[in-house]
C-alpha positions as a Markdown table, in Angstrom:
| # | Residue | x | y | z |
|---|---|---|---|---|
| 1 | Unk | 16.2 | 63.1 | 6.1 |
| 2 | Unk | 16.4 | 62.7 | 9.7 |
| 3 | Unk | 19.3 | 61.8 | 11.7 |
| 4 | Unk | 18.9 | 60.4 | 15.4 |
| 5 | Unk | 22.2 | 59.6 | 18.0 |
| 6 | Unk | 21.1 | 57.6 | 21.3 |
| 7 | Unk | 22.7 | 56.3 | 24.2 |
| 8 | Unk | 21.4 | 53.5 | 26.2 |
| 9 | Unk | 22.9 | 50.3 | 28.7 |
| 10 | Unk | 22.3 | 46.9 | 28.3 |
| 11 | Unk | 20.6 | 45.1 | 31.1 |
| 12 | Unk | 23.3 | 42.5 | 31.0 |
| 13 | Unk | 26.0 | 41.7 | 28.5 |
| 14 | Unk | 25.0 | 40.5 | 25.4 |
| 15 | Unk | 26.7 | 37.0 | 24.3 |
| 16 | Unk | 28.4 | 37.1 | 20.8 |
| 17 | Unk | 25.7 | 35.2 | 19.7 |
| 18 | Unk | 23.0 | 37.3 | 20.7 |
| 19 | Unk | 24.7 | 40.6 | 19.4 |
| 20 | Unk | 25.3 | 38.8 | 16.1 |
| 21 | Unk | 21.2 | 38.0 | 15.5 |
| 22 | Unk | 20.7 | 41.4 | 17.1 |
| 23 | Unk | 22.6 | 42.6 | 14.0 |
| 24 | Unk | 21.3 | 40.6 | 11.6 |
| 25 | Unk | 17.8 | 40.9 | 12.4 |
| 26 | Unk | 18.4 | 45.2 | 12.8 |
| 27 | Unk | 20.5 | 45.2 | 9.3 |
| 28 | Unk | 17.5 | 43.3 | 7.9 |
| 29 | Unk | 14.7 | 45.7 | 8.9 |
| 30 | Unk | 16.9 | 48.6 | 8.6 |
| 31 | Unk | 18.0 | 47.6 | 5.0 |
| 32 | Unk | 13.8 | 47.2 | 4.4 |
| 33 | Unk | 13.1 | 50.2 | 6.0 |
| 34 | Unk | 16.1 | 52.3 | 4.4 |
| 35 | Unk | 17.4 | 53.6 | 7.9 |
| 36 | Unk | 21.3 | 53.2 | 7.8 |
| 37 | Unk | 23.5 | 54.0 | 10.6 |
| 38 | Unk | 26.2 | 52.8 | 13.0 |
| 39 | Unk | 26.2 | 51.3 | 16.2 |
| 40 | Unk | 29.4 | 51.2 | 18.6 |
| 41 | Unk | 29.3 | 48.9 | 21.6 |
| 42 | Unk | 31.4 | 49.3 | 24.5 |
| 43 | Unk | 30.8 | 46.9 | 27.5 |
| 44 | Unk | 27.3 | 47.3 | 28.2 |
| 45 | Unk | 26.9 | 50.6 | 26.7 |
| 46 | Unk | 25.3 | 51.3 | 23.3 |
| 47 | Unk | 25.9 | 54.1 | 21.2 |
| 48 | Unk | 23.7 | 54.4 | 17.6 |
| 49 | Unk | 23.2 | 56.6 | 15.3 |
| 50 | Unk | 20.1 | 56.1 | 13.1 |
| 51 | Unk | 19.7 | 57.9 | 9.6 |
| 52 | Unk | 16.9 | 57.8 | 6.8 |
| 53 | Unk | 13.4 | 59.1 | 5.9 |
| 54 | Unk | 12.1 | 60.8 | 9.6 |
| 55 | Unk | 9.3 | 58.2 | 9.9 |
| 56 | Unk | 11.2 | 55.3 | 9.3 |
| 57 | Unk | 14.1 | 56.4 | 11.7 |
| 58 | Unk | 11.0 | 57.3 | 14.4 |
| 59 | Unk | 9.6 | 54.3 | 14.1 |
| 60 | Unk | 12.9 | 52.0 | 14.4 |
| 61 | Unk | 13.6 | 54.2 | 17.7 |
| 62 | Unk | 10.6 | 53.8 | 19.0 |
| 63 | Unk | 11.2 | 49.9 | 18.7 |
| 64 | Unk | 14.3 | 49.8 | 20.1 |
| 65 | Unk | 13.1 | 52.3 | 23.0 |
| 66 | Unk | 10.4 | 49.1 | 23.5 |
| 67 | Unk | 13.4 | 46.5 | 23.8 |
| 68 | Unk | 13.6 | 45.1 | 27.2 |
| 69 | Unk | 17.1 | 44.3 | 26.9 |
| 70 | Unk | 18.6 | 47.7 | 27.5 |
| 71 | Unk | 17.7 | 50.8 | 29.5 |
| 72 | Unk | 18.2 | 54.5 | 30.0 |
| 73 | Unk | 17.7 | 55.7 | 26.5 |
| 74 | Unk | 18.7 | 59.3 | 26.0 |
| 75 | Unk | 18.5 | 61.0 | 23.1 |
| 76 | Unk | 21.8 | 62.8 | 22.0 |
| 77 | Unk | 21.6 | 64.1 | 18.7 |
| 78 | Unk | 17.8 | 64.2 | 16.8 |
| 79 | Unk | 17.7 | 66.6 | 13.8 |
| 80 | Unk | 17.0 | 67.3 | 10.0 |
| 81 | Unk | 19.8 | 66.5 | 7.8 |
| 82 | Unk | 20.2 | 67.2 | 3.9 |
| 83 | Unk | 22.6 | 64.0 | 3.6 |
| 84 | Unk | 23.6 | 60.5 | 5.4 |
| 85 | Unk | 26.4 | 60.1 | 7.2 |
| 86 | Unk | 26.6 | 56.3 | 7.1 |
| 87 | Unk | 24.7 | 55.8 | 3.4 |
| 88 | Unk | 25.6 | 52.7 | 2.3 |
| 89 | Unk | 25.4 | 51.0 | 6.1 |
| 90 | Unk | 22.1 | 49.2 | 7.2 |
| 91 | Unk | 24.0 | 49.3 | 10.6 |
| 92 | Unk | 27.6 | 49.3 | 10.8 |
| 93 | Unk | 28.9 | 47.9 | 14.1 |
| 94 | Unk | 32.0 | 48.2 | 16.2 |
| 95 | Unk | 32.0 | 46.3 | 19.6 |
| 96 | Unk | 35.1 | 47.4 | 22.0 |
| 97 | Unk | 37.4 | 44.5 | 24.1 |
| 98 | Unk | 37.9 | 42.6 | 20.9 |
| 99 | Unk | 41.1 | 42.3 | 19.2 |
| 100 | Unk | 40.4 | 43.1 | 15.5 |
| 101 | Unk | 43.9 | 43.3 | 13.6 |
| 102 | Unk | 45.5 | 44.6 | 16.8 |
| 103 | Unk | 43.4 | 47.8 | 16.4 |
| 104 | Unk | 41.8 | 49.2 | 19.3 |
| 105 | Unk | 38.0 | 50.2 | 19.5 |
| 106 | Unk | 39.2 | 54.3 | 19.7 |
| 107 | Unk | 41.1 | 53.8 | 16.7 |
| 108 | Unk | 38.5 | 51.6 | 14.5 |
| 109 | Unk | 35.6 | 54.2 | 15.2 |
| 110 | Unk | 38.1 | 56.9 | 14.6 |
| 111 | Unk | 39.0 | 55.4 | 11.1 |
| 112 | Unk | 35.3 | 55.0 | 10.2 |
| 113 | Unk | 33.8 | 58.5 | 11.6 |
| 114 | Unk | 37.2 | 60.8 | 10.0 |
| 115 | Unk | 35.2 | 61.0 | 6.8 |
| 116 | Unk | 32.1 | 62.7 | 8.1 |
| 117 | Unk | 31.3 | 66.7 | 8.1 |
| 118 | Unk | 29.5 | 67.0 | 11.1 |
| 119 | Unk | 31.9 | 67.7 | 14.2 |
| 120 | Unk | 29.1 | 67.4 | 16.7 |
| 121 | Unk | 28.5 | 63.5 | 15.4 |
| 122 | Unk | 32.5 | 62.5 | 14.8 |
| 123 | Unk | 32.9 | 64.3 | 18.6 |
| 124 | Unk | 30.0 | 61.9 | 20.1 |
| 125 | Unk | 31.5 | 58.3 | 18.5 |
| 126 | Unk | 35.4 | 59.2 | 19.5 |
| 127 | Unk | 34.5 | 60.3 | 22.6 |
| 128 | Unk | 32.3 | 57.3 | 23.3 |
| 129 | Unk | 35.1 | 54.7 | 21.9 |
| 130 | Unk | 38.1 | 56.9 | 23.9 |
| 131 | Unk | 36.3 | 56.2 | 26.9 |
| 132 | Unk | 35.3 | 52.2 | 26.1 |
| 133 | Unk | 38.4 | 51.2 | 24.4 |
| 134 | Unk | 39.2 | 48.7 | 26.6 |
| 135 | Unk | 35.7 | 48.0 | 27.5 |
């Protein structure tokens, strides 16, 4: 099982609607592919972690490294891992400078990473979402 963590920057904000048939066609190949994962958005940055079978989660990175829409991929985070973090997500999303139930983005993302065991992964979302809360 391989788990993958990227950073990248979108050429130009995406419209609601474009994010939301970015999601649905991602969660649909994903689901096909069995990568799960999560992806936090704040402002034009991207932050996504990919999990599942190493060829799958290769080849769905090596798509998305391919999408003209963003830039500046860097790897954070590419290993071997004996278990999911995100199993039962074929991509969980979180987008800052939304209100959602008067929570911000820093404390949605903290409430979803809290349950997982690596530091190293919780460390990268919260930190990311700290920083783009208001984003």
């Amino acid at each position: 099982m391989k788990r993958l963590l990227y950073i990248s920057t979108a050429r130009s904000p995406l419209r609601p609607s474009e994010l939301d048939a970015l999601l649905t066609r991602s969660r649909k190949a994903n689901a096909a592919a069995d990568v799960t994962g999560l992806l936090v958005v704040g402002g034009r940055r991207f932050l996504q972690v990919l999990e599942g079978p190493e060829q799958a989660v290769t080849a769905t990175y090596e798509r998305i490294t391919r999408d003209p829409r963003h830039f500046a991929l860097v790897k954070l985070h590419d290993k071997e891992v004996a278990t999911r973090s995100f199993p039962s997500w074929a991509m969980g999303f979180e987008q800052g400078g939304v209100a959602v139930a008067s929570a911000s983005l820093e404390e949605q993302v903290n409430a979803i990473v809290a349950p997982i065991a690596d530091p190293t992964l919780r460390a990268y979302f919260t930190g990311f979402a700290k920083t783009h809360t208001s984003a």
